[in-house]
C-alpha positions in Angstrom: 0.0 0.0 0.0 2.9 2.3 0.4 2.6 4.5 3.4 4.0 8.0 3.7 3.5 8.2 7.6 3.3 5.5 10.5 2.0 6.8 13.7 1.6 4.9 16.7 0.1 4.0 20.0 3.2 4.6 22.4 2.5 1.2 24.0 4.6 -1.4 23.5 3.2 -4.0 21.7 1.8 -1.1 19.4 4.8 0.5 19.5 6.4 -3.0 18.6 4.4 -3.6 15.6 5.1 -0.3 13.8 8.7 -0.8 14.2 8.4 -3.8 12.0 6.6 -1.9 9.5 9.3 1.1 10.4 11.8 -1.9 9.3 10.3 -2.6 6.1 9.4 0.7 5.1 12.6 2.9 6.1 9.4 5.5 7.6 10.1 7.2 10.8 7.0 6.4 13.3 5.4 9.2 15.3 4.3 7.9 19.1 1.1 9.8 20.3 -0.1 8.6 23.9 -3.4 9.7 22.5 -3.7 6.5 20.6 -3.1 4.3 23.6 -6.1 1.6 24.5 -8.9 2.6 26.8 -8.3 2.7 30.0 -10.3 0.2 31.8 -9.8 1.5 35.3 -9.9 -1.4 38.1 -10.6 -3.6 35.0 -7.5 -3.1 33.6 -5.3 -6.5 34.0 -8.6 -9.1 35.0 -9.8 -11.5 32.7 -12.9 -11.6 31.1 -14.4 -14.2 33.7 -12.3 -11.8 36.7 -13.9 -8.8 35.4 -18.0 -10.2 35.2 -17.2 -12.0 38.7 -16.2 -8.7 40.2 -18.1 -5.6 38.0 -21.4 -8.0 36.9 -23.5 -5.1 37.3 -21.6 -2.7 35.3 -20.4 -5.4 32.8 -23.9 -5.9 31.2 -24.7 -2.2 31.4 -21.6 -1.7 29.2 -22.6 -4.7 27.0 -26.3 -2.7 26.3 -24.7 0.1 25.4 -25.0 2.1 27.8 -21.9 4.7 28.9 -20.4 3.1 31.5 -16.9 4.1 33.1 -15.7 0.7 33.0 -13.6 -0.2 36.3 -13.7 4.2 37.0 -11.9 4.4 33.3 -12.3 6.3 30.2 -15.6 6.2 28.4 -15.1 4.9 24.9 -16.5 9.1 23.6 -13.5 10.5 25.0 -11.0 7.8 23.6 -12.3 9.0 20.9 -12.3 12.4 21.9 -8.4 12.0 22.0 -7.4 9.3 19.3 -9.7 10.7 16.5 -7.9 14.3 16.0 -4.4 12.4 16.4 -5.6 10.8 13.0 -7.2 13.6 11.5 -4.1 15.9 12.7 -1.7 13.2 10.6 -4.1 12.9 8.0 -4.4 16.7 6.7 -0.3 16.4 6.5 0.0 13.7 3.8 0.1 14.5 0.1 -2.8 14.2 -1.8 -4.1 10.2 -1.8 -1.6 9.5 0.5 -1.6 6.6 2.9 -1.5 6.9 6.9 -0.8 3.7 9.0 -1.6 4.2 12.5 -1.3 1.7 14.9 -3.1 1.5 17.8 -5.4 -0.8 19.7 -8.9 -2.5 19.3 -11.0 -0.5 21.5 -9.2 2.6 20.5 -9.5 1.7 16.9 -12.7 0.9 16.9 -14.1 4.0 18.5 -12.2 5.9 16.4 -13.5 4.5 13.1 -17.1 5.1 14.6 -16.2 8.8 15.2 -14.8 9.4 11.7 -17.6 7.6 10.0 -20.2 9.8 11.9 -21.3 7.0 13.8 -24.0 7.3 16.8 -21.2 6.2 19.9 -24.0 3.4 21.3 -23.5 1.9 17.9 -19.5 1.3 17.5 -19.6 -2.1 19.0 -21.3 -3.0 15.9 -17.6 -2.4 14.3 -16.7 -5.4 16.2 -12.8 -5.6 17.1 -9.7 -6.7 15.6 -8.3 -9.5 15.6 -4.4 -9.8 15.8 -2.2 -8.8 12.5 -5.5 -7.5 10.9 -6.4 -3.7 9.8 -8.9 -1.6 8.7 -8.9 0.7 6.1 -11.2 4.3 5.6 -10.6 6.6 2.4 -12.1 9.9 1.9 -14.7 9.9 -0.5 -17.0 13.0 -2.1 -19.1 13.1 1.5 -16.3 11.8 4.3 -14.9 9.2 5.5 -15.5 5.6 4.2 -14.9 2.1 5.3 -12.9 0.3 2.9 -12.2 -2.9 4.9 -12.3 -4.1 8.3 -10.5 -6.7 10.3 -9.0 -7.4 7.4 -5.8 -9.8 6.6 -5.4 -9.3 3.0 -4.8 -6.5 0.7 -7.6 -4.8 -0.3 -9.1 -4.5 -3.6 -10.1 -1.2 -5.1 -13.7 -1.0 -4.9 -15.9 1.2 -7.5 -18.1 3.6 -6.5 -20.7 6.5 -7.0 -18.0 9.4 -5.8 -14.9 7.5 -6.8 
């Protein structure tokens, strides 16, 4: 796809991924903390079966949607609130049709896609995560933002469209 930027979450294994690309690209990365994964509060570190044992309650409000502080941490509008304009910030400096890579993580990904694309926040779980090694990619077409792919592990192929 040839990228002319690589931002990143500033979190390692983030951090660790776009150095490999880094590798194979000879591109610089710029770290932004403002891409790192929500923070989850007293959550943070539990597993799945740790945190509904615990936060029940709070667990299935967040599951219906509702905007929960999960463990005390962020809610998922202000990670996007801060990961969103990190992206459109890097965006507005490439050349014309050029291709940003930011890599991040899958909470923080996914609200952010759901913030570009105009999205209603109570419906970005819809996006669904990512799953490891996979992408997503938006373009800008004639009325904003688009999803191209998601949770993709293949290259995409160029799809043909009213405002292409």
């Amino acid at each position: 796809m040839k990228p002319d930027a690589i931002i990143a979450s500033d979190l390692k294994r983030a951090a660790a991924t776009a150095a490999e690309l880094s590798a194979v690209t000879g591109l610089s990365i710029a770290h932004d903390a403002g891409l790192r994964e929500t923070y989850a509060g007293k959550w943070q570190g539990l597993t799945h079966e740790e945190i509904i044992g615990r936060f029940g309650e709070e667990y299935a409000a967040w599951k219906r949607g509702e905007p929960i502080r999960r463990g005390g941490g962020e809610l998922e509008t202000e990670v996007a609130d801060r990961a969103a304009p990190v992206v459109l910030e890097s965006a507005d400096k490439l050349p014309d049709d050029g291709t940003l890579v930011v890599v991040s993580h899958g909470g923080t990904i996914r609200t952010t896609i759901g913030r570009l694309l105009g999205l209603e926040p109570r419906t970005w779980e819809a996006l669904g995560g990512l799953s490891n090694c996979c992408w997503s990619v938006l373009g800008e077409g004639a009325r904003g933002w688009r999803l191209l792919e998601h949770n993709a592990g293949s290259l995409p192929e160029p799809v043909l469209g009213d405002d292409d």
